[in-house]
N, C-alpha and C positions, 0 to 999 in steps of 0.2 A: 056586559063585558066581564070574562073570569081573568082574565092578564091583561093588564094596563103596564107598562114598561115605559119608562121616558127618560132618553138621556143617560142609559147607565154606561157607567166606565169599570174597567177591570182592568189593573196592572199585578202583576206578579213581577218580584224580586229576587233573581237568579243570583245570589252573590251580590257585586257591583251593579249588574244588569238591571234593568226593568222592558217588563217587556208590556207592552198595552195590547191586551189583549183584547179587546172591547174598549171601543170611540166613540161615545154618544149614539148608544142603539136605542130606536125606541121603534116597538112593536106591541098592537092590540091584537087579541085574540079572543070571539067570541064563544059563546057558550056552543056546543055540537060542529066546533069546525076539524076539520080534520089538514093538520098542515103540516108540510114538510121542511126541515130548514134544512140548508145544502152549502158545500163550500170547500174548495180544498183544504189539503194541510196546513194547520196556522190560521183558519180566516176567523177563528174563533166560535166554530159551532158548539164545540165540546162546554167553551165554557161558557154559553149560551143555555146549552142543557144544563148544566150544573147550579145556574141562577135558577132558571124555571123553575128548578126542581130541589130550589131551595136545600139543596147543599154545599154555594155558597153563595154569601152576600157582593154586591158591588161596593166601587170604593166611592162613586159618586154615581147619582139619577137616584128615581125611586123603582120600585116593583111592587104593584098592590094587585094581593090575587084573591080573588073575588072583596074588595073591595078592603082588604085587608093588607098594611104596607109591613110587607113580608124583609124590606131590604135593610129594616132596623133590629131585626127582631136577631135575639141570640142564640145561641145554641139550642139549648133545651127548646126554644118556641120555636125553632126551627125543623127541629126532629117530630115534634105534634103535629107541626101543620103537613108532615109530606107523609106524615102514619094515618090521618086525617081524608087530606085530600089530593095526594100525589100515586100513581101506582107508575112503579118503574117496571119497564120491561129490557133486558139489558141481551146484548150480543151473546153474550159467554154465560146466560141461563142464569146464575147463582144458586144453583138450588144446595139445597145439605145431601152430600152423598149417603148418607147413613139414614136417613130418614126417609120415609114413604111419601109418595105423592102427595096426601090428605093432608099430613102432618107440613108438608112444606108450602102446601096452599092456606094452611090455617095460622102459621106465624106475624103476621102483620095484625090479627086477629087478637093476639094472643099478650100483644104489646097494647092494644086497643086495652086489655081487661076484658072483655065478651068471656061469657061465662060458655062453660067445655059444650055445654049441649047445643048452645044456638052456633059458636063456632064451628063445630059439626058439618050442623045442615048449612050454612053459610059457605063455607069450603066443600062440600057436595056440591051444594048449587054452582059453584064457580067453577068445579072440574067437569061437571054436567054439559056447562057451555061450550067448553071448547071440544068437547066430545073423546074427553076420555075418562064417563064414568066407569068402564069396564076395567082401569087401571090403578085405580084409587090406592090399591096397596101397595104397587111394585114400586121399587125404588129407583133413583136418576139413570143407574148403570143399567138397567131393563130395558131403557125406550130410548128407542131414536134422537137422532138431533132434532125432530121435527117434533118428537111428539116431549121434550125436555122443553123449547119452548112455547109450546102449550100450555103447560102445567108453568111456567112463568106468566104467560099471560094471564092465567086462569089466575094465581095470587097477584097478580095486580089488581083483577078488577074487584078481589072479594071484599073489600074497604068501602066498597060503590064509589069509589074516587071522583073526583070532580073532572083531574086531566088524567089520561093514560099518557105516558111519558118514555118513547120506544127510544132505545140507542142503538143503531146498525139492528133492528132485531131480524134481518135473516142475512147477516153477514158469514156466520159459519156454517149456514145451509145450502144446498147443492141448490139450482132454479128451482127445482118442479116443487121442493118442498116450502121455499121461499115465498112461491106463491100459493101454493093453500095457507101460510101464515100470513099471508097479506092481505088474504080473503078472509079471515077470520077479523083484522081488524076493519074492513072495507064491512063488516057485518055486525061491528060492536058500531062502528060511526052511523051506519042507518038505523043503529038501535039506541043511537041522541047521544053516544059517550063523545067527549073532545079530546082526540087525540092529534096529538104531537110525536114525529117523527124525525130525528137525527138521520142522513146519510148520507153517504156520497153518492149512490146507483141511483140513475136516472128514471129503471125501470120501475124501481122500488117508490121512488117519489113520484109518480104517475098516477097512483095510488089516492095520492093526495088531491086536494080541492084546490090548495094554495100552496105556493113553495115558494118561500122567504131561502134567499141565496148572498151570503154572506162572504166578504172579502176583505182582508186586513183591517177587520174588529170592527166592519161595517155594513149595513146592509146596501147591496148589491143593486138588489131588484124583488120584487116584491109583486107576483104576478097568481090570479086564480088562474087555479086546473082544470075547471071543471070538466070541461069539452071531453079533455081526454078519457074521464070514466067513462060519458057516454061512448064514446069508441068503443073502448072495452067488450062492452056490454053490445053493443052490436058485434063487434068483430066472435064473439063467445054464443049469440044467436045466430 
């Protein structure tokens, strides 16, 4: 089990307000699953990803990620474990406009301590994957919306992360390109990585094996996908 979650709660303090964002959620996730969480506005997926991903803590339950209880730990233990074993892939890329491909695939790296040369090849190899080593130099404003989160994916995985951790990541892409990036992680999960996927597109969580579906800071429903991949994959032969 790499996510054990039980019972956590999450209220935030709007002024007077409190708002519970999170009601006694508890969800397992094993090692190589590939799942999608889903939920309108407010049902608290956002700040579902935010625990995950150990950005922030609960106010009550535990979180132990790989076997480690992530939901006490403080700031600084918090920022090692997600440089460690979290790769974020986010809607809006983040990459450094000023900086080259390589250099924005090797930052996580860089924070790790990895010395310049194995960094290097480490960030080669990860822009290698998603198949743009022919890009390595050009900077964010040079490529596509498709091929910017690429080179996001590509710095998430260069960590070898335990979870990949996607937020809407083909929200600001047209379909056709949403789905070559959907294939690319349909291609890191048969290649053993555990990803996790935020969104609201139905077509996009199709994608998934499992879709945890979340409603006023509760889970919903909690149902495997698998069937639908195999569609896929026939409807595509």
């Amino acid at each position: 089990m790499i996510i054990n979650i039980e019972n956590i709660e999450k209220t935030y303090e709007l002024g007077s307000v409190k708002i519970r964002a999170l009601r006694g959620v508890s969800l397992q996730i094993s090692e190589n699953e590939f799942v999608a969480i889903m939920g309108p506005s407010g049902s608290g997926k956002s700040t579902m990803m935010n625990l995950i991903g150990c950005l922030d803590t609960p106010n009550a339950g535990s979180y132990f990620l790989e076997d480690q209880d992530v939901s006490k730990m403080d700031g600084d233990q918090l920022a090692e474990i997600r440089n460690q074993k979290i790769g974020f892939v986010f809607q809006t890329f983040n990459l450094l406009p000023r900086a080259n491909i390589l250099h924005n695939v090797e930052l996580p790296l860089i924070y790790s301590g990895v010395s310049t040369s194995e960094r290097k090849r480490m960030a080669e190899e990860a822009v290698e994957k998603v198949g743009l080593g022919d890009r390595m130099k050009h900077k964010p404003n040079e490529l596509s919306g498709g091929q910017r989160q690429r080179v996001a994916i590509a710095r998430a995985l260069v960590n070898n992360p335990t979870i990949i951790l996607a937020d809407e990541p083909t929200g600001n892409l047209d379909s056709k390109t949403g789905e070559e990036i959907m294939k690319i992680f349909d291609d890191l999960h048969d290649a053993g990585h555990t990803i996790i996927l935020v969104t609201h597109e139905d077509l996009v969580a199709n994608y998934a094996h499992r879709v945890v579906r979340l409603k006023d800071g509760q889970v919903e429903s909690d149902i495997t996908n698998g069937h639908l991949k195999r569609e896929r994959m026939a409807a595509a032969s």
